[in-house]
C-alpha positions in Angstrom: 13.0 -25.7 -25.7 9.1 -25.4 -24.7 9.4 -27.8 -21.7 11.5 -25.2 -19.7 7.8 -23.4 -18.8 6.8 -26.8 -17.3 8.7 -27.0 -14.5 7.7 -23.9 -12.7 5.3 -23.7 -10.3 2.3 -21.0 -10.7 2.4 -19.0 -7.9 -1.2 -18.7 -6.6 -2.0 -14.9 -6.3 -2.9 -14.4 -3.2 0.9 -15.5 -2.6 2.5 -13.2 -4.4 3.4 -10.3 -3.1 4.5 -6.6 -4.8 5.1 -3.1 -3.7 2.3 -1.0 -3.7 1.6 2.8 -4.5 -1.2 4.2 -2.2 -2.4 8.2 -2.2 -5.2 9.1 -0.5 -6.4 12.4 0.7 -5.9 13.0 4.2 -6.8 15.6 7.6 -3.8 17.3 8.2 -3.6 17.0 12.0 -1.3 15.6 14.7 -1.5 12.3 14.7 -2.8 11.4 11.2 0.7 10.1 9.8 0.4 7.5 13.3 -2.8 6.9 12.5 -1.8 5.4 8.9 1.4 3.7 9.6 -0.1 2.0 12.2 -2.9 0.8 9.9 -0.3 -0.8 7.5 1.7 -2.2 10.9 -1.3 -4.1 11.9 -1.3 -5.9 8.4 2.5 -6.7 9.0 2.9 -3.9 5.7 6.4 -2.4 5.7 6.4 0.8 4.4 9.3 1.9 2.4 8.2 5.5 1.5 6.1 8.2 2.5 5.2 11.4 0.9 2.9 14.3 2.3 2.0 16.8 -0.3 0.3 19.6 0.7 -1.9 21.8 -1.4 -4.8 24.5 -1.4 -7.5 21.6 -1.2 -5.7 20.1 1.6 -3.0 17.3 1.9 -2.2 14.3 0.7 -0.1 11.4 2.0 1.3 9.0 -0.8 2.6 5.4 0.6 5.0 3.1 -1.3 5.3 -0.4 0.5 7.4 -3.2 0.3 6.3 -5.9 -1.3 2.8 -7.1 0.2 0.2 -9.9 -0.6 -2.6 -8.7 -1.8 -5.0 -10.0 1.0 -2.2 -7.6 3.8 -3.4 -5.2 1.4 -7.1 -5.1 1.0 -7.1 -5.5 5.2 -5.1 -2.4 5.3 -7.2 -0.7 3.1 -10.1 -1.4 5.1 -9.0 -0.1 8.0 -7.6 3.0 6.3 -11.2 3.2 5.0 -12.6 3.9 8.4 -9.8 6.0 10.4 -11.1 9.6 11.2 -8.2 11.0 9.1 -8.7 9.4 6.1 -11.1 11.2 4.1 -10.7 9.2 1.0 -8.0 6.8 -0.5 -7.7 7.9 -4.3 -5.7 5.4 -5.9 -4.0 2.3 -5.3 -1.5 0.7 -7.6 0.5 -2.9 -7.7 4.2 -1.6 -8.6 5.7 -4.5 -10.8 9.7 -2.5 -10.1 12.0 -5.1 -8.7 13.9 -2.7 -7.8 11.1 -1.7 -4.9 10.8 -5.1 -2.9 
């Protein structure tokens, strides 16, 4: 009946974790794809795919991570903020596919 809801446990959010789409526009140059990863490393993100797109306004990397808290997240963000090669992250979406983690 109703009860069964009960006896779960809310997991607080900043324990859950999900996979994450991440594009952001990026300087095509040696070392830009090292920079990035290693951004996510730090954070302890595990990255399951990465995309470069390139195109006549320049490239684009697009990041799919395992599943990640959301606090691993905004770090990594931050820092990705800042890096030389970054010249702006343009969208950032929680994937809810179990299929990803």
């Amino acid at each position: 009946g109703m009860n069964s809801y009960r006896a779960k446990r809310m997991c607080p959010p900043e324990a859950m974790t999900s996979p994450c789409y991440i594009r952001m526009s990026v300087v095509d140059k040696p070392g830009a794809l090292a920079a990035i990863a290693a951004a996510f490393a730090a954070q302890n993100v595990s990255l399951r795919n990465v995309i470069q797109k390139d195109h006549k306004n320049g490239t684009d990397i697009v990041v799919i991570t395992h599943g990640v808290s959301r606090a691993s997240l905004q770090m990594s963000l931050q820092i990705l903020d800042v890096l030389p090669v970054v010249d702006k992250i343009c969208c950032v979406i929680s994937v809810e596919d179990r299929t990803l983690e």
